[in-house]
Backbone as JSON, one array per atom type, in Angstrom:
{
  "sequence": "XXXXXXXXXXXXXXXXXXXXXXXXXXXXXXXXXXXXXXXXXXXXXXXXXXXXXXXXXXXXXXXXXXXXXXXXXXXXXXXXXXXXXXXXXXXXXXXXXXXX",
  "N": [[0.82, -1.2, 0.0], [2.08, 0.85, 0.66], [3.58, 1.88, -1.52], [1.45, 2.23, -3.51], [0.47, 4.59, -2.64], [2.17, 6.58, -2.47], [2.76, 6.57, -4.67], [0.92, 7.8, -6.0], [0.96, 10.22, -5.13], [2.69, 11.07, -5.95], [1.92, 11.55, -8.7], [-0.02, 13.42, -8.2], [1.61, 15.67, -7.4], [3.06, 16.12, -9.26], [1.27, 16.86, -11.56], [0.91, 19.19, -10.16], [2.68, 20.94, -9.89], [3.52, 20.38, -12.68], [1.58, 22.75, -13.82], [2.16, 24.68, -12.67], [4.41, 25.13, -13.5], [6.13, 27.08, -15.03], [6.45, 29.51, -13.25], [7.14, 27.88, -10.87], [7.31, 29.1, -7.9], [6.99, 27.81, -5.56], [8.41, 25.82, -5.5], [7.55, 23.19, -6.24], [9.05, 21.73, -7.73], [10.62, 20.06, -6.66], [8.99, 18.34, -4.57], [8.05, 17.41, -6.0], [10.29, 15.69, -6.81], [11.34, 14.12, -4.72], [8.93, 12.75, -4.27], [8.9, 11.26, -6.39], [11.2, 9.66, -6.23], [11.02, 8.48, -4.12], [9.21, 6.45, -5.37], [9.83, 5.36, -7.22], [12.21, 3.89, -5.42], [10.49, 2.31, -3.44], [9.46, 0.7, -6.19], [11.46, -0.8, -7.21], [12.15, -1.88, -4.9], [9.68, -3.95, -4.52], [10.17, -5.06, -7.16], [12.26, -6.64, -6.43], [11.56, -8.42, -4.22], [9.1, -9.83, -5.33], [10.85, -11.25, -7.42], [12.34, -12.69, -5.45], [11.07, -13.93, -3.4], [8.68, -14.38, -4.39], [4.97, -14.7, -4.29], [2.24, -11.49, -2.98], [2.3, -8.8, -5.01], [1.74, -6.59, -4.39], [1.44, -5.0, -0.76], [-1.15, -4.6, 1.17], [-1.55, -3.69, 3.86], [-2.59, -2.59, 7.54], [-0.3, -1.79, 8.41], [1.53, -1.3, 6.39], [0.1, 0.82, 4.79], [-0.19, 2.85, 6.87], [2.4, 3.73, 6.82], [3.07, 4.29, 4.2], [1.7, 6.29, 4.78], [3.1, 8.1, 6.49], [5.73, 8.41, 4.88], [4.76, 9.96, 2.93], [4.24, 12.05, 4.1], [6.33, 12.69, 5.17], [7.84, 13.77, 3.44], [6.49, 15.96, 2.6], [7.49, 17.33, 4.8], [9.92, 17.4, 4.43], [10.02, 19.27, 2.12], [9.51, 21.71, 2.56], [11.11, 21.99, 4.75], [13.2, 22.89, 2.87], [11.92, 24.57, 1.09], [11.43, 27.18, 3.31], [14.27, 27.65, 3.91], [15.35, 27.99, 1.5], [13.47, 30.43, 0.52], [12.25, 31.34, -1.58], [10.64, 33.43, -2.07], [11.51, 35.6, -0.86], [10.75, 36.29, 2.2], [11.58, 36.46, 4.75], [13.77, 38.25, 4.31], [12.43, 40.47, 3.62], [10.94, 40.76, 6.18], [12.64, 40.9, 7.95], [13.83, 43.33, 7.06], [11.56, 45.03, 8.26], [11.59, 45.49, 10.45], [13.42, 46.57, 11.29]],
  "CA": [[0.0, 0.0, 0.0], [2.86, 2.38, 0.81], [4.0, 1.97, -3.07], [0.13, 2.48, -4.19], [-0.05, 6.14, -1.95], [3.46, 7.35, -2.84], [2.74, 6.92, -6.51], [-0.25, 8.73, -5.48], [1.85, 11.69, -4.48], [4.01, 11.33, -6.67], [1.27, 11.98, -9.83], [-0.74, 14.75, -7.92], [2.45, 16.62, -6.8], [3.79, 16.36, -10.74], [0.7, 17.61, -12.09], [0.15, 20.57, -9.3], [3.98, 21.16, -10.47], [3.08, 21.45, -14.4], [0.3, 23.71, -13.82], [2.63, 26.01, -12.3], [6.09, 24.91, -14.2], [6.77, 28.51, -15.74], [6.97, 30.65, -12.27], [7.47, 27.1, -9.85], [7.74, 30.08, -6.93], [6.88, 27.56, -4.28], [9.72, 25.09, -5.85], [7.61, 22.08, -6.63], [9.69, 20.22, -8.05], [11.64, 19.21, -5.33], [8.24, 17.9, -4.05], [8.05, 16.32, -7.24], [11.15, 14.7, -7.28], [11.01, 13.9, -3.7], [7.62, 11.22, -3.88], [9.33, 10.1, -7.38], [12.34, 8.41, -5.89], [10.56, 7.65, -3.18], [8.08, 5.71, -5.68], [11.02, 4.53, -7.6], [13.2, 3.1, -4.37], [9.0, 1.08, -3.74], [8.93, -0.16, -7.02], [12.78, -1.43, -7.05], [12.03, -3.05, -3.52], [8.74, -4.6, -4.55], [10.18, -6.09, -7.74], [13.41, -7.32, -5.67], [11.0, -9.32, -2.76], [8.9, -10.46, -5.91], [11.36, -12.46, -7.56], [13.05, -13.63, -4.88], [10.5, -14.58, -2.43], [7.35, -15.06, -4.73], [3.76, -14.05, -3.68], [1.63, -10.6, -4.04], [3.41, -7.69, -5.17], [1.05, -5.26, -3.21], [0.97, -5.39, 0.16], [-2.17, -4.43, 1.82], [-2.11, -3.9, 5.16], [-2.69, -1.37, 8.03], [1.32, -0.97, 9.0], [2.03, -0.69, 5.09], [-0.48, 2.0, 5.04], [0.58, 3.92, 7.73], [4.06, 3.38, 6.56], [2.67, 4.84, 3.03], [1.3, 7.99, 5.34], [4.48, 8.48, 6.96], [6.61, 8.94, 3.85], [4.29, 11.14, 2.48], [4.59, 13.31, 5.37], [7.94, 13.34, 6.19], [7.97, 14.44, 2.32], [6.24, 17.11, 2.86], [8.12, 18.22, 6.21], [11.41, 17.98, 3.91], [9.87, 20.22, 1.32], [8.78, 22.72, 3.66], [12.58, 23.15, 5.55], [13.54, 23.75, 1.74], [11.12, 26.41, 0.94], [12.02, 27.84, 4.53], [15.8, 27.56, 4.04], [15.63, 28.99, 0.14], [13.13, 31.71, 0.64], [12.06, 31.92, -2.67], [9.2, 35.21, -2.14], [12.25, 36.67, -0.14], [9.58, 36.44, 3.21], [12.47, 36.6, 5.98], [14.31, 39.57, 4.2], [11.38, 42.01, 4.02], [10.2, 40.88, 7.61], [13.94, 41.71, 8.72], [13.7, 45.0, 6.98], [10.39, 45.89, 8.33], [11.78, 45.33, 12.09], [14.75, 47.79, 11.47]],
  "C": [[0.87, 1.27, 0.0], [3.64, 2.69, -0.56], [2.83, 2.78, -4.27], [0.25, 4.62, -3.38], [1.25, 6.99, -2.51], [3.33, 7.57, -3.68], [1.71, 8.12, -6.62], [0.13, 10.43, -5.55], [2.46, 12.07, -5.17], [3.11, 11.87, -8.0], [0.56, 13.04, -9.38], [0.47, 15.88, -7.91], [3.0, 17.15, -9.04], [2.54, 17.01, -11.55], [0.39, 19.34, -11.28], [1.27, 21.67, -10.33], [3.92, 21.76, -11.81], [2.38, 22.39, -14.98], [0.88, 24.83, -13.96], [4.01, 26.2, -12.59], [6.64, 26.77, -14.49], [7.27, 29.48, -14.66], [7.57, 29.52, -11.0], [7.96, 28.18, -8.65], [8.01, 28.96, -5.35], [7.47, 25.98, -4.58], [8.85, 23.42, -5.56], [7.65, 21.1, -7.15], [10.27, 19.31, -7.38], [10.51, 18.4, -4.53], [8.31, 16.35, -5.0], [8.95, 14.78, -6.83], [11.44, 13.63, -5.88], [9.85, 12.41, -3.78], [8.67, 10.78, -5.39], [10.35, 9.63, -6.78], [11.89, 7.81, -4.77], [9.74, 6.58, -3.55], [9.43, 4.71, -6.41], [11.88, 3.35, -6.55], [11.63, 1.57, -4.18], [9.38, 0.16, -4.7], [10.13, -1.25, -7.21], [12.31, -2.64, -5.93], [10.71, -3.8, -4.07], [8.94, -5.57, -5.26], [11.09, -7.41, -7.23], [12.24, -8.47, -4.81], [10.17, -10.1, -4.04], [9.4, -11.91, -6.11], [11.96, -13.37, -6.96], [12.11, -14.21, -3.57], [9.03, -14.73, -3.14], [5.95, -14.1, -3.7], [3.11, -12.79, -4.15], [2.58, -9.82, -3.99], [3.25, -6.66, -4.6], [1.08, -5.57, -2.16], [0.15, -4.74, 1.27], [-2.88, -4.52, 2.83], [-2.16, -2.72, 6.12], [-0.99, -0.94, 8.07], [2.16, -0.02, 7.12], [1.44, 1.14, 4.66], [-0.04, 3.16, 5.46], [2.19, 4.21, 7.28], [3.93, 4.58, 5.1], [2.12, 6.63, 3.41], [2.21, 8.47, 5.99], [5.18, 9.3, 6.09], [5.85, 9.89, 3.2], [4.52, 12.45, 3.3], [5.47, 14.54, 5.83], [8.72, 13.85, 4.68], [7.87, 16.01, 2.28], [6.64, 18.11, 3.8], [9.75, 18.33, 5.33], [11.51, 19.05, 3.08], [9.92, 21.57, 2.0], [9.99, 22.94, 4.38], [13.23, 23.27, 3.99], [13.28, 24.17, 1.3], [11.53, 26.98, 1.89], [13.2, 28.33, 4.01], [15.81, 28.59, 2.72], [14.87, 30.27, -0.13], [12.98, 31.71, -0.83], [11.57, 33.46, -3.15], [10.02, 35.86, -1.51], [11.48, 36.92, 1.11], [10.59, 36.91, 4.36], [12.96, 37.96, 5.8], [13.38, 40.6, 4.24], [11.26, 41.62, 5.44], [11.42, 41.63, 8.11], [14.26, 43.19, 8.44], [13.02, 45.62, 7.29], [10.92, 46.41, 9.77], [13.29, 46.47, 12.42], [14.51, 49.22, 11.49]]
}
C-alpha cells in the first residue's frame, strides 16, 4: 500500500507542479522529485522481494499504510525546511527590513 499512496503523491504533486512549471515560486519540483524516488526506491524493492521470495506484489495492510502515510509526510516536512531555508518570495528579508 505504501507503493500504491506514494505513486499517489508522486502523480498529484507532478501535475500541481506542471500547472505552475513557468513561475514554480513555491519550488515544486523538489516535491516532485522527492515522492518520485521515493516511488522509484518502492517499485525497485517490490520487484526485488517479488522475484526472490514469490507471492503478491502489493501489500495491503494497516502498517504498510501507515508506513505509506508516513513517507508522504515526512515528504512534505522535507519540502517545507527547503522552501524555509531557500526563501524563494524573499519572506524573511522584508520581515527583517520591516523590524529595522
Amino acid at each position: 500500500m505504501f507503493f500504491i499512496i506514494t505513486a499517489l503523491a508522486a502523480i498529484i504533486s507532478t501535475i500541481i507542479w506542471y500547472k505552475n512549471a513557468p513561475e514554480d515560486k513555491y519550488m515544486l519540483n523538489n516535491l516532485s522529485l522527492i515522492y518520485w524516488g521515493t516511488t522509484l526506491m518502492w517499485f525497485v524493492d517490490h520487484v526485488i522481494a517479488y522475484l526472490t521470495e514469490g507471492g503478491a506484489f502489493f501489500e495491503i495492510t494497516l502498517d504498510a499504510t501507515l508506513l505509506g502515510i508516513t513517507v508522504v509526510l515526512l515528504g512534505l516536512l522535507v519540502w517545507l525546511i527547503i522552501l524555509l531555508v531557500k526563501d524563494p518570495k524573499d519572506v524573511f528579508n522584508k520581515v527583517l527590513q520591516l523590524k529595522r
